[in-house]
Steps between C-alpha positions, in 0.01 A plus 500: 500500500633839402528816732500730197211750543436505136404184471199572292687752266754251444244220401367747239805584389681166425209291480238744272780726340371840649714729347373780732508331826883412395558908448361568838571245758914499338430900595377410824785244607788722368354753742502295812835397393650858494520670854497887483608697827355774663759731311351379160758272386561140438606364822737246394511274817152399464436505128548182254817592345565308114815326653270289707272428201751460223579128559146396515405699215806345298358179579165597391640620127722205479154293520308774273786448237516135475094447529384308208245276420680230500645520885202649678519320809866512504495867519212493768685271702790751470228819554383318809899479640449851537315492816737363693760725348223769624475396828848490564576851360212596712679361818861667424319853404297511830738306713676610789135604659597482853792735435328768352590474192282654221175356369386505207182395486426554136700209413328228717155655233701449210574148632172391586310686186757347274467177630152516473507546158749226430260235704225633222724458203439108565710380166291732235731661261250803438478559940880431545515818216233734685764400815758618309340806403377569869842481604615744260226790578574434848883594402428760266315718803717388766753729323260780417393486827887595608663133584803431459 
């Protein structure tokens, strides 16, 4: 069972194709994983930077790239590899909890929303793409939204 709170959005999304609900739930999860400060400005300590998302997202284009119709399930055995790689990312970003260290709380939604989406990608070349392409929006406004 997934702790995303867009559960819904994300079923529409990957399993329907809503092209709309895609624009504005990526919106919506880039936002939550950029903190601003009270002075207006990114504050870097609790924000998702693209370091911490750069070897999950390779992962996720190595799979994109090599998807054909031929190795479907191969690919979404390789897609679903990525939760784990998730969860531990997840764990080293928001680690050291007892010791103050910065949370970033952002990330563990990206986790859970992307993971979400991978459970409804279930094997089906056309889903696995609308993952891809969730992925990517998500991306695209995490950096308009001021990560980096």
């Amino acid at each position: 069972m997934s702790a995303c709170e867009y559960e819904k959005e994300i079923d529409a999304i990957i399993v329907q194709g809503d092209p709309k609900t895609l624009v504005r739930v990526a919106e919506q999860i880039a936002a939550k994983m950029v903190e601003v400060g009270k002075n207006g400005e990114v504050d870097k300590n609790h924000s998702v930077s693209t370091s911490q998302i750069r070897n999950i997202y390779g992962t996720c284009k190595t799979v994109q790239m090599k998807l054909r119709a031929d190795n479907i399930q191969e690919m979404f055995g390789r897609l679903l590899l990525l939760k784990p790689k998730m969860a531990y990312a997840e764990g080293r970003v928001n680690k050291n909890t007892l010791k103050k260290a910065p949370q970033v709380p952002g990330f563990k939604t990206l986790v859970e929303c992307l993971s979400h989406a991978i459970d409804l990608a279930d094997g089906r070349e056309e889903r696995m793409k609308r993952f891809f392409d969730f992925f990517e929006a998500i991306l695209a406004y995490h950096k308009a939204e001021g990560g980096k």
